[in-house]
C-alpha positions as CSV (number, residue, x, y, z in Angstrom):
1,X,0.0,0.0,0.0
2,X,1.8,3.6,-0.9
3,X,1.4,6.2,1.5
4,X,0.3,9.6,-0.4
5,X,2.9,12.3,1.2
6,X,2.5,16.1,0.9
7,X,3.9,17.4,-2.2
8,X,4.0,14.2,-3.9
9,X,3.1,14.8,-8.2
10,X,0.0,15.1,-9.8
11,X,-2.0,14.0,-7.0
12,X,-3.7,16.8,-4.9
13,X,-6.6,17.5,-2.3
14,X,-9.8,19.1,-4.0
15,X,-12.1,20.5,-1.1
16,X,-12.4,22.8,1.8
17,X,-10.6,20.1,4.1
18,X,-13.7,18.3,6.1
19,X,-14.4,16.4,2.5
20,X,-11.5,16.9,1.0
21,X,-10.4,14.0,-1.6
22,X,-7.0,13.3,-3.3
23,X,-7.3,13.8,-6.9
24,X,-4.7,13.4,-10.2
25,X,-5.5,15.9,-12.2
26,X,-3.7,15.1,-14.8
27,X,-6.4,12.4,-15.3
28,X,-9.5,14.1,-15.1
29,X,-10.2,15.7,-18.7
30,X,-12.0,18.8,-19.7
31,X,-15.8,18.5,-19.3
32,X,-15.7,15.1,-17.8
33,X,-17.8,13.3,-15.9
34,X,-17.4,12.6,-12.5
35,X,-20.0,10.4,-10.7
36,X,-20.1,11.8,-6.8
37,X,-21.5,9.2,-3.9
38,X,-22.4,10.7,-0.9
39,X,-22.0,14.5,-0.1
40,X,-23.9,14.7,3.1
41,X,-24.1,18.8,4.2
42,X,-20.6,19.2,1.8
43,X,-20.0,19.4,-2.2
44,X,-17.1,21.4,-1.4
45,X,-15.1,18.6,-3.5
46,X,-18.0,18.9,-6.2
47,X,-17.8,22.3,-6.6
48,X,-14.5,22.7,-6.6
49,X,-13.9,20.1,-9.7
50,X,-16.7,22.4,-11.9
51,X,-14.6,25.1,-10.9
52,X,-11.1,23.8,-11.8
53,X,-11.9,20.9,-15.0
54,X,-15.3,22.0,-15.9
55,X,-17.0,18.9,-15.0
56,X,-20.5,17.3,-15.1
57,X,-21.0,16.6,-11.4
58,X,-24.0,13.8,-11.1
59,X,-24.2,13.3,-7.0
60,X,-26.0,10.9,-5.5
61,X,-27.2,11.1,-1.7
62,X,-30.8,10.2,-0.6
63,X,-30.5,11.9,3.0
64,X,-32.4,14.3,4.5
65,X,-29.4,16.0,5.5
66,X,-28.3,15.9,2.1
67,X,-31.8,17.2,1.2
68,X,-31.9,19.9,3.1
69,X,-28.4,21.4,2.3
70,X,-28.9,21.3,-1.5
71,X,-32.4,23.6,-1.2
72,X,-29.5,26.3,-1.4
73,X,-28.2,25.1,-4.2
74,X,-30.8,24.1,-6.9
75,X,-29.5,26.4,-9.8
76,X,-25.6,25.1,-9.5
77,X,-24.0,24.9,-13.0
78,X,-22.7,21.2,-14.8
79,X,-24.2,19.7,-11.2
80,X,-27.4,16.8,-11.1
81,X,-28.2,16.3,-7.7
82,X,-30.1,12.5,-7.6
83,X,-32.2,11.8,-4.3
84,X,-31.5,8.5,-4.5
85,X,-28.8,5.7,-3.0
86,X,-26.4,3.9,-4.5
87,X,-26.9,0.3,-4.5
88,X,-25.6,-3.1,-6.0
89,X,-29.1,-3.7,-7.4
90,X,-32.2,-1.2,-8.5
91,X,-35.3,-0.8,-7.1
92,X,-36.2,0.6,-3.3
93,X,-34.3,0.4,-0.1
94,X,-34.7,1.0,3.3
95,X,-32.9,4.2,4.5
96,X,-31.3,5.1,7.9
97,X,-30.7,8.3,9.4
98,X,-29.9,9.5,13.5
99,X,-30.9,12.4,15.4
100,X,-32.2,15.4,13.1
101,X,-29.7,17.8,12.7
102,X,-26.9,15.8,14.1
103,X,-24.5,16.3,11.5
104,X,-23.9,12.7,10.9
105,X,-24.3,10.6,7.5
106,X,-27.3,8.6,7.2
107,X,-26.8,4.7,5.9
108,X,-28.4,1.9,4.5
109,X,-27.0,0.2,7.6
110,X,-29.1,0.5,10.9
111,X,-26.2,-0.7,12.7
112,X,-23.7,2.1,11.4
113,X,-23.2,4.4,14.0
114,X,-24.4,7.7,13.4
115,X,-27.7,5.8,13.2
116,X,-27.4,3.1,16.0
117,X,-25.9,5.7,18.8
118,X,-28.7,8.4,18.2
119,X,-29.8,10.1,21.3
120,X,-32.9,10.9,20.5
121,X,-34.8,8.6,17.8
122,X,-34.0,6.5,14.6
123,X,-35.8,8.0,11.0
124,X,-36.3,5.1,9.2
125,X,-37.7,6.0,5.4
126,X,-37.8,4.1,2.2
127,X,-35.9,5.5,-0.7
128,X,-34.8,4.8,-4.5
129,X,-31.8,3.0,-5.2
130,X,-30.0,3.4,-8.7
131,X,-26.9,0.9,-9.5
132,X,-23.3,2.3,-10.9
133,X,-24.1,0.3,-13.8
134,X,-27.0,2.3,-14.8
135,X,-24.9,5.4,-14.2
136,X,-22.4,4.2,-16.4
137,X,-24.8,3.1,-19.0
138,X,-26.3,7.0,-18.9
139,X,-23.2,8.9,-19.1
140,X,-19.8,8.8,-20.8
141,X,-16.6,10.1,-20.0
142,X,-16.5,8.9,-17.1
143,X,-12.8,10.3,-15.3
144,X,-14.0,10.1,-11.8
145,X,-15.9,8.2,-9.1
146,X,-16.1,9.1,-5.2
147,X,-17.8,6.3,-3.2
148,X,-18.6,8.0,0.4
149,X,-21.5,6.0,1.5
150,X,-21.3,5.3,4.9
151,X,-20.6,1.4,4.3
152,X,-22.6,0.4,0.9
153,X,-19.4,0.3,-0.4
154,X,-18.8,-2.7,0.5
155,X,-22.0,-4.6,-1.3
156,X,-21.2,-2.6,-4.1
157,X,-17.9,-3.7,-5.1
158,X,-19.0,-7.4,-4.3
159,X,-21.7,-6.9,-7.1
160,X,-18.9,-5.1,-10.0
161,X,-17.3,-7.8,-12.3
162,X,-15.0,-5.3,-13.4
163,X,-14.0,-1.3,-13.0
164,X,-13.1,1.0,-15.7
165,X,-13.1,3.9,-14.7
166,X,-9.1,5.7,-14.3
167,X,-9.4,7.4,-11.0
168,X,-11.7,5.7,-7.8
169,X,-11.9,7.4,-4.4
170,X,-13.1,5.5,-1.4
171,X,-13.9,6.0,1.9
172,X,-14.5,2.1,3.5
173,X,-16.6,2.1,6.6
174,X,-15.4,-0.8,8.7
175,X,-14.6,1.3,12.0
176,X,-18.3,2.6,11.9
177,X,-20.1,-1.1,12.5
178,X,-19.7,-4.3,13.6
179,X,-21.1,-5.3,10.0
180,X,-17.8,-4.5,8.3
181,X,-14.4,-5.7,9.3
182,X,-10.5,-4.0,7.9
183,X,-10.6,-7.7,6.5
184,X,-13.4,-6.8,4.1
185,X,-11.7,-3.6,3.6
186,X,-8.6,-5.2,2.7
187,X,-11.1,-7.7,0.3
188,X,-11.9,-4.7,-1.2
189,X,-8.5,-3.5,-2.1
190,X,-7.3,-6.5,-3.4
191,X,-10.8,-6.9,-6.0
192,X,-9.4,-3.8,-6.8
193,X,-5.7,-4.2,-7.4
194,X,-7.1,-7.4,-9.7
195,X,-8.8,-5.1,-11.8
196,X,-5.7,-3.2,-12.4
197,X,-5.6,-0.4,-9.6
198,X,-3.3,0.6,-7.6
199,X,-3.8,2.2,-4.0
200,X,-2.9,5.1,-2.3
201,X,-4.4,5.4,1.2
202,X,-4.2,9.4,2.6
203,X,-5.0,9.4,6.1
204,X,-3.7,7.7,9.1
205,X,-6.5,4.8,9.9
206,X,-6.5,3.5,6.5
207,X,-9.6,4.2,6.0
208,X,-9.5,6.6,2.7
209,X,-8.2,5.4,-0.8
210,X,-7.8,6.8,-3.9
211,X,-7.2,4.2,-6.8
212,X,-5.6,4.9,-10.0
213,X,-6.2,2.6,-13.0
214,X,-3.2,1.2,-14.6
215,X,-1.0,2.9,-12.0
């Protein structure tokens, strides 16, 4: 696994620093796509890749957190906000979310903490679910996907045959329930280096990944 250091080439943070993600930018092409899991109450990252490649930003986050923070934002330029999860198969889902207000992600996990340690009372709604698959079958030019989604990364990569896409940042979820384990995590990785990636993890728990194709 290669450690990302400060001021190492081509690969840099995009975002205000509470959802900041490592990028190459060398690899992310003039008007591309970039396909955006999870933003929660941030799109810091979002906006900041229309600003500096142009890109179509199509995020996906069914929360009412997520909900809520993007009534400010309805008119954004090149950015598709989809109420709706991310899941290894289409259809409808049952959706988890803590405390109102709490600041923490929701997840199709009731066991993921933010949900389980609420204070006060568990929302429990039913929402849409689209697949990557479908997203990749809608757009093109593809140079970029962010999976942040508070552990359905997990089934998600079990459902993918392959990957094709040339950069892929993750954020696994294994400290956040007893449902995931750092040996999934690491199962994770290693579907990945198979399909031709290789890691770099950027912070200190090895939680966060970004995987470049061919690299």
């Amino acid at each position: 696994m290669k450690i990302i250091k400060e001021g190492e080439p081509n690969i840099e943070w995009v975002g205000d620093g509470v959802e900041s993600k490592r990028v190459c930018l060398d690899l992310v092409p003039e008007g591309s796509v970039i396909i955006s899991g999870g933003i929660g109450y941030n799109i810091s990252f979002d906006t900041e890749m229309i600003s500096k490649k142009d890109c179509i930003l199509v995020v996906i986050d069914p929360s009412n957190l997520s909900q809520q923070f993007m009534q400010r934002f309805a008119h954004l330029p090149n950015f598709l906000y989809l109420k709706k999860a991310l899941n290894y198969e289409k259809g409808t889902l049952e959706f988890y979310e803590g405390d109102s207000g709490n600041g923490l992600m929701g997840s199709t996990e009731s066991a993921h903490h933010s949900v389980s340690k609420s204070v006060i009372e568990l929302n429990r709604y039913t929402c849409e679910a689209i697949t990557l698959q479908s997203l990749f079958d809608t757009y093109s030019n593809i140079s970029y996907l962010k999976l942040d989604i508070e552990g359905g990364e997990y089934a998600i990569l079990d459902s993918l045959q392959s990957l094709d896409i040339p950069q892929v940042s993750i954020e696994f979820h294994h400290f956040c329930s007893d449902s995931w384990s750092e040996e999934d995590t690491q199962r994770c990785i290693k579907k990945m280096n198979d399909w031709g990636y290789t890691e770099y993890c950027y912070d200190d728990d090895g939680v966060e990944f970004l995987f470049i194709k061919g690299k």
